[in-house]
C-alpha positions as CSV (number, residue, x, y, z in Angstrom):
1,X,54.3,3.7,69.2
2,X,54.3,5.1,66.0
3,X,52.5,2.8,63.9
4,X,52.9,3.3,60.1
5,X,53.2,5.5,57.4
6,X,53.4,5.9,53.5
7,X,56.5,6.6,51.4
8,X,55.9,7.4,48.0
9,X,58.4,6.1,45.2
10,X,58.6,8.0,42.3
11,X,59.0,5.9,39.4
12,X,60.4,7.4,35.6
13,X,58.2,5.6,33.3
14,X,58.6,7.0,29.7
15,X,55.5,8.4,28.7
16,X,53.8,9.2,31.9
17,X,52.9,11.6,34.0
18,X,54.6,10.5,37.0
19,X,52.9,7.4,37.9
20,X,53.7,6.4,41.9
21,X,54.4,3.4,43.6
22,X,53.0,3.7,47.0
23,X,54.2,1.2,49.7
24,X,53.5,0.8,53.5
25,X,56.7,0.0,55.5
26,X,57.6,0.4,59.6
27,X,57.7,4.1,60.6
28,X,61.0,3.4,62.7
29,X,62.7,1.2,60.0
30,X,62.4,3.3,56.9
31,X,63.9,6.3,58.8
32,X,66.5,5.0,60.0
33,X,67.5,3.2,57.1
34,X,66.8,6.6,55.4
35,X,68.3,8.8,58.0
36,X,71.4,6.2,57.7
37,X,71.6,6.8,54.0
38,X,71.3,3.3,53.4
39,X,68.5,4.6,50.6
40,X,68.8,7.3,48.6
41,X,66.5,9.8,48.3
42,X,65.5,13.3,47.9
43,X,63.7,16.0,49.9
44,X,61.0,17.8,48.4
45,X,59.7,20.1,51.4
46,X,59.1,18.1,54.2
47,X,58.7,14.7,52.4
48,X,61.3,12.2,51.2
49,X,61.1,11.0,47.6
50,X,62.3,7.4,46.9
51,X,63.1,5.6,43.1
52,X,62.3,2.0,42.3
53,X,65.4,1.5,41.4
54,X,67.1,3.1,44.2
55,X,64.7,1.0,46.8
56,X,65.7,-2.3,44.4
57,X,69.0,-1.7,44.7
58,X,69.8,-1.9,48.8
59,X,67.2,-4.8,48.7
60,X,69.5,-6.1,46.4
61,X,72.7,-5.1,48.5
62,X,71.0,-6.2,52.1
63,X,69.7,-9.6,50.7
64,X,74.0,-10.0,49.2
65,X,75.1,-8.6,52.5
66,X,72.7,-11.4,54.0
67,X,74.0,-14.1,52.2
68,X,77.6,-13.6,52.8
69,X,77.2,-13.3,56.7
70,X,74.9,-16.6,56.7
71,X,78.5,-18.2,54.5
72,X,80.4,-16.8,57.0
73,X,78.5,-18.3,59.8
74,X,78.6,-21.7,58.0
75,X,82.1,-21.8,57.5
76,X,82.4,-21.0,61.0
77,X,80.8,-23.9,62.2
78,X,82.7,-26.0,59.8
79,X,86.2,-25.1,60.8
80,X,84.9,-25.8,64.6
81,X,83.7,-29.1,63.8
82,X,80.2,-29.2,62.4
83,X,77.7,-30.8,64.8
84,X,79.3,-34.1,65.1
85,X,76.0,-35.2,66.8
86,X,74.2,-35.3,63.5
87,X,77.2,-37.6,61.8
């Protein structure tokens, strides 16, 4: 197994030099959520270049996306009946 590895976010602050925000996430899952385009980033060389903002944002988007399946779910269960056992 792969194990993990470091992606480094880029972050714009006015007035620096480029400070970086680095963060340690599964190998397998940031690929493919980057090779899905599900992030955005850039390439420089080899390496992959993430924004704050960019990586905010699809937490943003998964954790709505999240919410609104769970709804779904709930309604589901609803129109079926519940769970007349806990009435």
């Amino acid at each position: 197994m792969g194990g993990s590895f470091s992606i480094q976010v880029a972050t714009a602050v006015p007035g620096s030099s480029g400070n970086l925000l680095v963060d340690e996430l599964t190998e397998a899952w940031s690929k493919r959520r980057l090779d899905e385009n599900k992030i955005k980033y850039t390439r420089t060389g080899r390496h992959r270049r993430l924004r704050v903002e960019d990586v905010l944002e699809f937490e943003e988007r998964r954790e709505r996306e999240r919410r609104l399946g769970l709804k779904k779910l709930v309604e589901m269960s609803e129109d079926a009946g519940g769970y007349p056992e806990l009435d």
